[in-house]
Backbone bond lengths (Angstrom), bond angles and torsions (degrees), N, CA, C in turn:
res aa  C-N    CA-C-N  psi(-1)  N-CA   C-N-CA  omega(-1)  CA-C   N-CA-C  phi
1 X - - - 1.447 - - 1.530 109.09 -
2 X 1.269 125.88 107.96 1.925 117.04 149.38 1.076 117.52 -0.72
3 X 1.497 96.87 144.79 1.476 96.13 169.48 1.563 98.10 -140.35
4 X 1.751 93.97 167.50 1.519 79.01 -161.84 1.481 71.52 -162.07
5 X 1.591 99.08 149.89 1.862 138.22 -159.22 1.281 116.33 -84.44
6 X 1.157 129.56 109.95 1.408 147.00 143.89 0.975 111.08 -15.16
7 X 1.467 147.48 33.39 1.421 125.39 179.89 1.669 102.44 89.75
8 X 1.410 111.85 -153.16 1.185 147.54 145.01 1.108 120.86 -38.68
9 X 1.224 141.17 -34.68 1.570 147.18 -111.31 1.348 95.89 -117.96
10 X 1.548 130.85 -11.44 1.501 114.85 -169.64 1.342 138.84 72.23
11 X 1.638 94.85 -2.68 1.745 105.02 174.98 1.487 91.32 -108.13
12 X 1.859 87.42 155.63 1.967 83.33 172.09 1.360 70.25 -141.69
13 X 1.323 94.47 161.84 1.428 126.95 -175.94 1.937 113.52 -129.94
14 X 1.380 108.23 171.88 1.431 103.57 -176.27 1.764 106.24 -87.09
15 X 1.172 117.00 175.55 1.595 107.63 -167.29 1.481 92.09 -102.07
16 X 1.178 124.48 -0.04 1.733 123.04 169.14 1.363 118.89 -108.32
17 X 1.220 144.22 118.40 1.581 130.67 154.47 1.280 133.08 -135.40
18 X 0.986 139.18 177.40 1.643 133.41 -153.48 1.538 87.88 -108.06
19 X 1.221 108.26 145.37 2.145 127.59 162.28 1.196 95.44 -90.50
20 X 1.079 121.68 159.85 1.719 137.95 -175.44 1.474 122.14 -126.17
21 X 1.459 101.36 0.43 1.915 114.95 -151.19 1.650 89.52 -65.46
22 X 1.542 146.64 4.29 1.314 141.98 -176.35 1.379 106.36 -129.55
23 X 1.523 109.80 -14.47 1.348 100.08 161.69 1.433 134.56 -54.63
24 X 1.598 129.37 109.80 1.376 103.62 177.14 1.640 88.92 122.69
25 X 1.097 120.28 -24.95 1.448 95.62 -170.50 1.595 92.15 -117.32
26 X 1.319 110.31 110.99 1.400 116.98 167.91 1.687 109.41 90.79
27 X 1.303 117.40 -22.60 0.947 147.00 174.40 1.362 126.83 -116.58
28 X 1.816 103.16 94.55 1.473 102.07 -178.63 2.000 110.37 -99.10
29 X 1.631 101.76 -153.38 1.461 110.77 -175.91 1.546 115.36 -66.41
30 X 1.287 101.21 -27.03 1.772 110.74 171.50 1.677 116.63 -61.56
31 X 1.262 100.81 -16.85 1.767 100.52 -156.25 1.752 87.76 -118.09
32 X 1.401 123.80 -37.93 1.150 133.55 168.54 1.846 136.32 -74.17
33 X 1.150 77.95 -23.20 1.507 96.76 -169.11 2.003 104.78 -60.38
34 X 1.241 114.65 -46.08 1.331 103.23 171.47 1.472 125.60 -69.49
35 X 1.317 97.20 -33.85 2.268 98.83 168.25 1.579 90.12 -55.55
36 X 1.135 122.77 -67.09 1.638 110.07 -163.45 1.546 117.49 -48.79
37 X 1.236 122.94 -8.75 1.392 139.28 -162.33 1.601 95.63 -110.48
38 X 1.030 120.62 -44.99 1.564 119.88 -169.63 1.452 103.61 -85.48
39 X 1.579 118.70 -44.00 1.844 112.37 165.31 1.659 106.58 -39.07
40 X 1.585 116.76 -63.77 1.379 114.01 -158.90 2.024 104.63 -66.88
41 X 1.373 107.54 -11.92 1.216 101.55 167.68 1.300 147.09 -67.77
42 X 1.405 92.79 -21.81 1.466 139.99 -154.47 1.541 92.64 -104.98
43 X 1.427 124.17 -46.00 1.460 126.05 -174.96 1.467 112.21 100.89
44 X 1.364 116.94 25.32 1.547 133.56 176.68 1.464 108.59 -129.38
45 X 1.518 86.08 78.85 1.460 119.24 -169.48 1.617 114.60 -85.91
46 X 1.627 104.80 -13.48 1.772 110.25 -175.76 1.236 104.43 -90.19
47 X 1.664 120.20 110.09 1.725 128.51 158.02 1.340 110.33 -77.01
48 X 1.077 116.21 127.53 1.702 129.60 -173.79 1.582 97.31 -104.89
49 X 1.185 115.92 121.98 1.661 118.96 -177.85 1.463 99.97 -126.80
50 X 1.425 106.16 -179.13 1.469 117.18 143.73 1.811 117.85 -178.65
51 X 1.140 129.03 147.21 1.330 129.92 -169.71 1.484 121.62 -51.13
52 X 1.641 94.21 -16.78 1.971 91.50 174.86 1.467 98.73 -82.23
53 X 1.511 124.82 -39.32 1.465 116.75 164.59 1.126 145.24 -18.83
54 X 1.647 130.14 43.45 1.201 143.00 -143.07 1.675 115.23 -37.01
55 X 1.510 131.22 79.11 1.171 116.96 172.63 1.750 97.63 121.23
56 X 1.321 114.98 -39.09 1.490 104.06 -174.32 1.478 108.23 -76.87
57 X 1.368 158.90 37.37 1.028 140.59 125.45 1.584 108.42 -81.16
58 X 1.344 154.15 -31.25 1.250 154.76 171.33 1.186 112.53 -61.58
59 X 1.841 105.04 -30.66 1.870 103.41 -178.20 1.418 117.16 -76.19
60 X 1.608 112.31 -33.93 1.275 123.52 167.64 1.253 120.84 -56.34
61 X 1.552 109.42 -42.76 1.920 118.19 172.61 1.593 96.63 -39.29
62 X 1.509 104.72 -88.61 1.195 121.81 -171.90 1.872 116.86 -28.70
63 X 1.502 96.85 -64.01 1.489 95.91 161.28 1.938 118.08 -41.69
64 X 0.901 97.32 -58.43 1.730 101.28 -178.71 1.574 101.44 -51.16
65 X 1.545 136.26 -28.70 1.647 116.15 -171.49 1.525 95.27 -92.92
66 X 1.307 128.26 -19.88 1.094 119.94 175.32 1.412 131.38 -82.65
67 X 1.115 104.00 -17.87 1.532 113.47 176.20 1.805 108.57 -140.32
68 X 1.577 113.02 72.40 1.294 136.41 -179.74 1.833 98.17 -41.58
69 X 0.963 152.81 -13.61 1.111 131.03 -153.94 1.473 93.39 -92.86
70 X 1.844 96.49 141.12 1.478 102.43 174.45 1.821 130.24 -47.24
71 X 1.632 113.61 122.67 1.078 130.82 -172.62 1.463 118.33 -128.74
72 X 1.385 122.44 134.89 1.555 117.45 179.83 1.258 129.90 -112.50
73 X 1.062 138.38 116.61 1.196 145.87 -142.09 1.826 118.02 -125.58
74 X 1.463 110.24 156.68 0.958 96.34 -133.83 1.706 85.90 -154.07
75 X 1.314 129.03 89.58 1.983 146.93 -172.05 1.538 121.84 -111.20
76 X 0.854 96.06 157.08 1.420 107.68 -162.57 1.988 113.91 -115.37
77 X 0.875 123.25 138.82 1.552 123.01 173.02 1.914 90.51 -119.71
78 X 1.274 80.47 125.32 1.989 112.96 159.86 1.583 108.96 -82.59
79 X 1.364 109.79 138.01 1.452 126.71 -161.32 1.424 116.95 -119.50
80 X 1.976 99.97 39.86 1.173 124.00 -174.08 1.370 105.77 -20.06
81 X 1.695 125.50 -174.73 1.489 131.81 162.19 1.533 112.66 -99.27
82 X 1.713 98.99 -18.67 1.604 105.99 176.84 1.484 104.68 -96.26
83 X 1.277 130.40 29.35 1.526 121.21 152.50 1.189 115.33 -143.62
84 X 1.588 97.72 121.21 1.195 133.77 -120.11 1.804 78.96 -130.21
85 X 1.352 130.05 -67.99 1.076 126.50 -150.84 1.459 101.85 -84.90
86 X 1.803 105.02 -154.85 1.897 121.20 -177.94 1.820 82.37 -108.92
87 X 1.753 103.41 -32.67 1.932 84.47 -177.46 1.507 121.30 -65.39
88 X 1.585 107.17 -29.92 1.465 108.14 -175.65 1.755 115.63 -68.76
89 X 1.622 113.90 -35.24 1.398 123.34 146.91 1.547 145.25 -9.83
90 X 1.462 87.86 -59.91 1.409 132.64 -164.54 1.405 105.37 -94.81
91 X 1.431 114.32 -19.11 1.886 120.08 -164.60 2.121 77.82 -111.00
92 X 0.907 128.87 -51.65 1.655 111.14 178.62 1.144 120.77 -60.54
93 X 1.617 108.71 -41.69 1.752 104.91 165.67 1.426 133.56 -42.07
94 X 1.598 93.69 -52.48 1.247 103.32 158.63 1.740 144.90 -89.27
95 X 1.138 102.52 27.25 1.400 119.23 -176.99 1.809 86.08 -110.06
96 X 1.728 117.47 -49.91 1.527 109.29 -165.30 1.850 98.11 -49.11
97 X 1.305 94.23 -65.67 1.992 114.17 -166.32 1.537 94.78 -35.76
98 X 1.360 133.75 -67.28 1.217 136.63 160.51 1.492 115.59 -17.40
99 X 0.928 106.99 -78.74 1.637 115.67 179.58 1.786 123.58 -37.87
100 X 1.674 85.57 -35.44 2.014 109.40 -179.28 1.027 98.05 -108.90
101 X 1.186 131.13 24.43 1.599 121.31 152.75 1.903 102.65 49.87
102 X 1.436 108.46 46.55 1.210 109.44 174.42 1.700 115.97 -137.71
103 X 1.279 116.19 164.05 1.593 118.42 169.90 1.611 109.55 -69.22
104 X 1.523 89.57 -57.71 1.697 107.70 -168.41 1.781 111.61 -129.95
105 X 1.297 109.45 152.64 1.550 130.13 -176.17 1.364 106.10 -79.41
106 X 1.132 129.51 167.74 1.394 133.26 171.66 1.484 91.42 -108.16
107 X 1.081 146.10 -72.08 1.324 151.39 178.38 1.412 121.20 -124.07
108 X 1.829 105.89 108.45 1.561 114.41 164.16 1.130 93.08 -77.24
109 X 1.943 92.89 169.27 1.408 103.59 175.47 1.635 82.24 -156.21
110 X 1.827 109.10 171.23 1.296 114.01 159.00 1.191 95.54 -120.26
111 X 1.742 100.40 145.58 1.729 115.89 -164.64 1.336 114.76 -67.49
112 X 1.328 117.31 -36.02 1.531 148.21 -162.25 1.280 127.89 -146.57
113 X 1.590 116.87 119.62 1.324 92.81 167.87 1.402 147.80 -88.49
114 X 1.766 114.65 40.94 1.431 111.69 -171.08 1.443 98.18 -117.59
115 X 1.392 108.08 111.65 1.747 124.02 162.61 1.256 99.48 -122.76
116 X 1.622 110.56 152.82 1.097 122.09 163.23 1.576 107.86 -80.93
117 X 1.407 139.58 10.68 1.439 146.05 -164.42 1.370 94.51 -94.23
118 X 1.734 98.39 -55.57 1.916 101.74 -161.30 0.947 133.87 111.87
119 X 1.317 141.80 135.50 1.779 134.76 -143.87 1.312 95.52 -84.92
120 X 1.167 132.69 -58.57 1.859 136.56 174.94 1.812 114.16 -35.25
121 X 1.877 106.06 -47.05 1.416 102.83 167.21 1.724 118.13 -47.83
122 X 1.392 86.02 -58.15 1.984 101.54 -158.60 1.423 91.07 -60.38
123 X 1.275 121.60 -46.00 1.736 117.99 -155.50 2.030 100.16 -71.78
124 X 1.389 106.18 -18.38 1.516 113.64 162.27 1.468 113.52 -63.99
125 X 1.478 120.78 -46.51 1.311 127.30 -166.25 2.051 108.92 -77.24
126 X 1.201 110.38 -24.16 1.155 130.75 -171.92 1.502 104.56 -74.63
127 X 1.511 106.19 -62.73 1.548 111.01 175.40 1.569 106.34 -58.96
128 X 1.114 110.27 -19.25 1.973 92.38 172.50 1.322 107.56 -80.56
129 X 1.387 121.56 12.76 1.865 108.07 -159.35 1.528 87.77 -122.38
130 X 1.323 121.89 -12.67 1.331 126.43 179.91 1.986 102.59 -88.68
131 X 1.233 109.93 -47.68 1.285 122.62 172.22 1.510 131.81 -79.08
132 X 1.426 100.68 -1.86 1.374 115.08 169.83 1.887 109.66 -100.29
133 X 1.574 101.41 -10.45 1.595 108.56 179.27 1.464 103.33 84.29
134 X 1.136 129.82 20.05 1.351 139.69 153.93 1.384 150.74 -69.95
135 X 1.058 85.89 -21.01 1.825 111.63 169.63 1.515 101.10 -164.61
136 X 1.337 109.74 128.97 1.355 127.12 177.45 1.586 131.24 -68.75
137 X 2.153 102.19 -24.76 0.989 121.93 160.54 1.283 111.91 -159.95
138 X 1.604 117.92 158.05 1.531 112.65 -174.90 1.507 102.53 -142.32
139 X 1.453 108.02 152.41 1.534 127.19 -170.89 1.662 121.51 -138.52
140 X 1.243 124.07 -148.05 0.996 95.90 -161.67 2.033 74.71 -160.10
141 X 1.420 122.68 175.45 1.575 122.61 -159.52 1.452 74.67 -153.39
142 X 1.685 112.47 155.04 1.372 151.98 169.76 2.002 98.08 27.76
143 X 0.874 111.30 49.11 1.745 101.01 -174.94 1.865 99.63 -120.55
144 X 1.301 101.40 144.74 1.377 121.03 -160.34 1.399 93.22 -75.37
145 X 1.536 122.04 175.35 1.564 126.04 164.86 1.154 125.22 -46.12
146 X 1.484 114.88 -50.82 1.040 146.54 -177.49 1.929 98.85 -57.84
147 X 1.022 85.36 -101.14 1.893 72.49 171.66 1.370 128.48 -27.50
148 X 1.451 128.37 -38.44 1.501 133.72 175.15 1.356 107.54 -85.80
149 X 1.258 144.84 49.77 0.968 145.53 177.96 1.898 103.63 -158.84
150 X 1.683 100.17 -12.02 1.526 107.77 154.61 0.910 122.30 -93.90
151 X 1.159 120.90 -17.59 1.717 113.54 -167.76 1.446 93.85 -118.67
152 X 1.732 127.61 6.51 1.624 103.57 170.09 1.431 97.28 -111.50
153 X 1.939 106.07 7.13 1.850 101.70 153.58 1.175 113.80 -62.34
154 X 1.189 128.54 -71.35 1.303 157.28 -117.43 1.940 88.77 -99.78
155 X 1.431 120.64 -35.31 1.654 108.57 164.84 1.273 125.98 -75.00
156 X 1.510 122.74 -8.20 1.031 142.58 -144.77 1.499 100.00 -101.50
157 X 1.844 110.69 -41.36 1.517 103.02 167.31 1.300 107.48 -66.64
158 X 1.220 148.27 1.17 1.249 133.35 -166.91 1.729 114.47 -122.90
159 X 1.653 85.23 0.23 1.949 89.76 171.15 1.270 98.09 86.14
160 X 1.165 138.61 -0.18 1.708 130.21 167.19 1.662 113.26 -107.83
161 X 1.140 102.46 134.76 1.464 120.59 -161.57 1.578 104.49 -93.98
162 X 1.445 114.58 133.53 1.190 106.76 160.04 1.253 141.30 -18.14
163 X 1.366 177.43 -48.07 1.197 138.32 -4.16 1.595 104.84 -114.13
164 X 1.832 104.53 -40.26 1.732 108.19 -156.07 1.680 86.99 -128.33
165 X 1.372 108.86 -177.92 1.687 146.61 148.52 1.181 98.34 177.43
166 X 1.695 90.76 123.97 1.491 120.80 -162.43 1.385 95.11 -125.09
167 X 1.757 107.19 97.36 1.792 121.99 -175.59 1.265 94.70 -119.15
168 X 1.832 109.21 142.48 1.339 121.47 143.25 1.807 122.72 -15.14
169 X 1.529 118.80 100.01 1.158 105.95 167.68 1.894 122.68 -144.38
170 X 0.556 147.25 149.00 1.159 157.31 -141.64 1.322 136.79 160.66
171 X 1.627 116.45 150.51 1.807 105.82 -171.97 1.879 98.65 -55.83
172 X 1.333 97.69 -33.38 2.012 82.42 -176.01 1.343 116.52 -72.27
173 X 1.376 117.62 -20.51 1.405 126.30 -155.86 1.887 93.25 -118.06
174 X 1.029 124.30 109.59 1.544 102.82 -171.82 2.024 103.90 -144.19
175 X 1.684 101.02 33.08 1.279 111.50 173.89 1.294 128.57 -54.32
176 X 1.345 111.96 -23.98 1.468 125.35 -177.78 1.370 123.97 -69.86
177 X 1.674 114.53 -15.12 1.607 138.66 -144.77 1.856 76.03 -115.73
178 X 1.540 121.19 -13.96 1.303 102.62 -169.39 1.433 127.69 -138.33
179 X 1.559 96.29 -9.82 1.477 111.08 164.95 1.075 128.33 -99.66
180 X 1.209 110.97 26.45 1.936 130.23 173.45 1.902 98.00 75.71
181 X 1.237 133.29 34.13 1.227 111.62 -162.50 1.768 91.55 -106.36
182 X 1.382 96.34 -45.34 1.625 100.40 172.15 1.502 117.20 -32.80
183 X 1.487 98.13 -57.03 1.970 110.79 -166.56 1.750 105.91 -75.87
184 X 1.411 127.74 -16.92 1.433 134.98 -166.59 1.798 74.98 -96.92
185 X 1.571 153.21 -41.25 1.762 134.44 -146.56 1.598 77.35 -92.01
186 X 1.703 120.61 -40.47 2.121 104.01 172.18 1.064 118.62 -52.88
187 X 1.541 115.33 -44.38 1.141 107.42 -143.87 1.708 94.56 -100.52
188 X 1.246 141.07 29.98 1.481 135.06 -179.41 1.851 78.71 -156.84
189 X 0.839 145.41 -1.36 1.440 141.15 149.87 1.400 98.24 74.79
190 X 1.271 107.33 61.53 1.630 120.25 174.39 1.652 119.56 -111.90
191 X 0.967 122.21 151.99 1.213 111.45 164.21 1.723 130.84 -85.55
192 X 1.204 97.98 138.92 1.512 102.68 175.47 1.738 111.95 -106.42
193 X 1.644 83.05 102.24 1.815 100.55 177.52 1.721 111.29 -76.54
194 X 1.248 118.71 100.49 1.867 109.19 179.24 1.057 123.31 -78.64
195 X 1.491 135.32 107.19 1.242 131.52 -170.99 1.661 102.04 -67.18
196 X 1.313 116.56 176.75 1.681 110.47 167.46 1.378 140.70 23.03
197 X 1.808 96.32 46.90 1.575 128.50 -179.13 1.558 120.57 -44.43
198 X 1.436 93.48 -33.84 1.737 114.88 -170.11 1.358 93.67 -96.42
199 X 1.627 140.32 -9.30 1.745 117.04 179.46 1.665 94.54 69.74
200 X 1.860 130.03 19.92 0.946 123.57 140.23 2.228 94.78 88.81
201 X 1.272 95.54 17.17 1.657 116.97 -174.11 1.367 111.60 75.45
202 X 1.230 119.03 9.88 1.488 128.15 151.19 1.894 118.24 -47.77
203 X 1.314 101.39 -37.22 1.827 105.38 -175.48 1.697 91.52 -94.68
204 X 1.011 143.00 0.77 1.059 110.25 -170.83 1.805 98.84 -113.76
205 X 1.112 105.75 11.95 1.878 114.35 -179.02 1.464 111.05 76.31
206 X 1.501 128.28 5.56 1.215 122.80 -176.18 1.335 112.95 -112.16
207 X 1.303 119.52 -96.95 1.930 120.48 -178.39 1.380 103.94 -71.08
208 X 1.316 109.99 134.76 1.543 126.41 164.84 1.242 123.01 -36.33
209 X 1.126 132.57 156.65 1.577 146.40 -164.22 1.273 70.13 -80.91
210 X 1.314 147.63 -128.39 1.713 147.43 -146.64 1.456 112.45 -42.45
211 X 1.075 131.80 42.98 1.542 123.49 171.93 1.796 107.65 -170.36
212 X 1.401 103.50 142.36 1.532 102.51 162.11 1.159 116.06 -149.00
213 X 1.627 126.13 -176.20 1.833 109.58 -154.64 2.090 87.06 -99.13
214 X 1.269 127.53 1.13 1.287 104.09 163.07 1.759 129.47 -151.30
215 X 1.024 105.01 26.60 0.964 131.80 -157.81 1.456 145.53 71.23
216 X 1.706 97.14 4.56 1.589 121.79 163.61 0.893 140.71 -63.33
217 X 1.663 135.76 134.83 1.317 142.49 165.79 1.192 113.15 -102.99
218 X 1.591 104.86 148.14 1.770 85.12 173.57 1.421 95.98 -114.88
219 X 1.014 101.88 157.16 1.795 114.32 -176.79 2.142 93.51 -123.79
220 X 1.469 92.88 136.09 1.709 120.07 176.72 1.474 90.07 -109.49
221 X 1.510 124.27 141.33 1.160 146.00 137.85 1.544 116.75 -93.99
222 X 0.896 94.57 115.88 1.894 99.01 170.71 1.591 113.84 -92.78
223 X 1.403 112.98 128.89 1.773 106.10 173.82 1.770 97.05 -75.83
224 X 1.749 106.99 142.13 0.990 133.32 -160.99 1.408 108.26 -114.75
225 X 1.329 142.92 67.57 1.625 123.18 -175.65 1.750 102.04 -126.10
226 X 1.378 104.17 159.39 1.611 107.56 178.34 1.385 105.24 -54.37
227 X 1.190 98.04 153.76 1.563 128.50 -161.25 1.465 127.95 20.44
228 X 1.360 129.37 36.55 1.390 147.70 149.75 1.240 105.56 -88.13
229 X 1.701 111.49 145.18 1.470 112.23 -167.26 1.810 99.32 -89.08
């Protein structure tokens, strides 16, 4: 499978990967453990997690001791209203890595951009997780141009590069082509990660937009650089 670049960031990733947001609920490593085996077979080696994901960062752990072959992964930090500090930050980071039975992330991200902290705070707290050897690269989830063009200021004093924004995109869903977010991941040479590529197997004429046969998503990364379409 291709692979294709994170941005700046020096990680490349495969241009296919599985979502996890059903991992974990009802569905543990016993029932999962062979999809995780058949992705890395396949060469769709990127697990997309995140801590609101009830259970899928532990399923992935588990998946990861059972099937040792190198995998890259890819978590999320929530931008609760009750975390407030760099310790409360620093205690989810390390609760995810914990959970994945890992040192370091392949790709943080923040899920959302509404904190009462502020994109300049978090994007401070982020560059310590890159410089602490904690995440290899970090991004940012559902945030407008306008916002991604603050927070790949604000990493930028610190020598860490934007890498991702990972938005809803799809032939049904095609907001990105229109809210300047597409032309801001060219034009700051970021990647645009599409969550729910398939409309959830809605585009492909088979499983319903609300249902799939295992609790998988697949997530497309597109390489993002000025003036490539």
């Amino acid at each position: 499978m291709p692979l294709r670049p994170l941005g700046r960031s020096g990680v490349d990733v495969p241009a296919l990967g599985v979502g996890t947001n059903r991992w974990g609920r009802g569905r543990g490593a016993d029932q999962l453990a062979p999809v995780f085996s058949a992705a890395l077979d396949a060469g769709a080696k990127l697990f997309d997690a995140a801590e609101v994901y009830l259970g899928s960062e532990k399923t992935i752990g588990a998946c990861l001791r059972r099937d040792p072959r190198p995998a890259l992964v890819v978590t999320k930090f929530a931008p609760y209203p009750t975390r407030l500090s760099a310790r409360s930050f620093h205690k989810a980071l390390g609760g995810s890595l914990a959970h994945l039975g890992r040192d370091s992330v392949d790709l943080y991200l923040i899920h959302f951009p509404f904190s009462v902290v502020g994109i300049p705070s978090l994007m401070d707290r982020f560059a310590e997780a890159v410089e602490a050897g904690q995440a290899r690269a970090v991004g940012v989830s559902n945030f407008s141009a306008r916002q991604m063009r603050v927070a790949a200021e604000h990493l930028d004093r610190h020598g860490v590069p934007l890498a991702a924004n990972e938005v809803q995109f799809s032939v049904f869903h095609r907001d990105p082509e229109r809210n300047g977010v597409l032309s801001a991941c060219r034009e700051l040479d970021v990647a645009l990660i599409a969550y729910r590529p398939l409309a959830g197997g809605g585009s492909s004429g088979g499983l319903g937009a609300r249902q799939d046969a295992c609790g998988c998503r697949a997530r497309t990364t597109e390489e993002r650089r000025p003036g490539r379409a």
